[in-house]
C-alpha positions in Angstrom: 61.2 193.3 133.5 60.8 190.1 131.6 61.9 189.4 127.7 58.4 190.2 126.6 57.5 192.9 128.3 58.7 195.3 126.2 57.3 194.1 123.2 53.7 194.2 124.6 51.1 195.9 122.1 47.3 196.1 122.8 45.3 195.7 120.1 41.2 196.0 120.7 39.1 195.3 117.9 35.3 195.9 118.2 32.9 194.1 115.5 29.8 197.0 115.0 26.7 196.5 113.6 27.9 199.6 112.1 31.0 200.5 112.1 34.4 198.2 113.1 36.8 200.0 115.3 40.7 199.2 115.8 42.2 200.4 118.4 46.4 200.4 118.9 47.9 201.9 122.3 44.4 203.7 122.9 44.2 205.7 119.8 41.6 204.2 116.9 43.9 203.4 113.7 40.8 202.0 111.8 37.2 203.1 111.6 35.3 201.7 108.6 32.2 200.5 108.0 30.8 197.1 108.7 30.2 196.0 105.0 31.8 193.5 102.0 31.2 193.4 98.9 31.2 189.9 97.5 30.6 189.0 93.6 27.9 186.5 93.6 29.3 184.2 90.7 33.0 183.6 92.6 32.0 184.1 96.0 34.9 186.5 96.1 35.0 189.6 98.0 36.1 192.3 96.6 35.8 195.3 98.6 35.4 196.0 102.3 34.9 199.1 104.7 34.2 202.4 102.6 34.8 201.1 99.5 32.0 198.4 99.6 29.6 201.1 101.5 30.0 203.4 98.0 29.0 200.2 96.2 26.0 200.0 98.2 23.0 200.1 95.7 25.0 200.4 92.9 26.0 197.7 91.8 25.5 194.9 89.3 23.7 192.5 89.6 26.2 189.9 90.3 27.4 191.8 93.2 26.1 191.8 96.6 27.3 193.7 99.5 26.6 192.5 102.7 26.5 193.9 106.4 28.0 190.7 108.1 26.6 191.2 111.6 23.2 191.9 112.4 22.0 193.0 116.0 25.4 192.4 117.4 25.5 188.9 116.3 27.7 187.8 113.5 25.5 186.3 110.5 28.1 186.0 108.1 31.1 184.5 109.1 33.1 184.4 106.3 32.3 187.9 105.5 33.3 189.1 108.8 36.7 187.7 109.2 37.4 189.4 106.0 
């Protein structure tokens, strides 16, 4: 057994449409929607996941959430690594 080997973690992360998924050691520690919120004026975010789905449609005017990838392709990229 080498140095490393014990350290080893495996991390799968899958970018949904829908919902993004994070998976640690087989067991799903994140699922959260696939949605930012991002205030227009700043270009900010400022919410992510459930919090910026309950914003959805009711917001201001100066806010804007977004769904980052559309058809399995990422459209925003900015949005989606946050």
């Amino acid at each position: 057994m080498g140095f490393f080997d014990f350290m080893t973690e495996d991390i799968a992360i899958d970018l949904g449409t829908a919902n993004t998924l994070i998976i640690h050691n087989d067991k799903v520690v994140i699922d959260s929607p696939s949605i930012v919120a991002r205030d227009r004026v700043t270009g900010k975010i400022i919410a992510v996941g459930k919090e910026a789905n309950m914003m959805q449609g009711k917001t201001h005017e100066n806010i804007k959430t977004i769904r980052p990838l559309k058809d399995g392709v990422i459209a925003d990229f900015d949005a989606s690594e946050r």
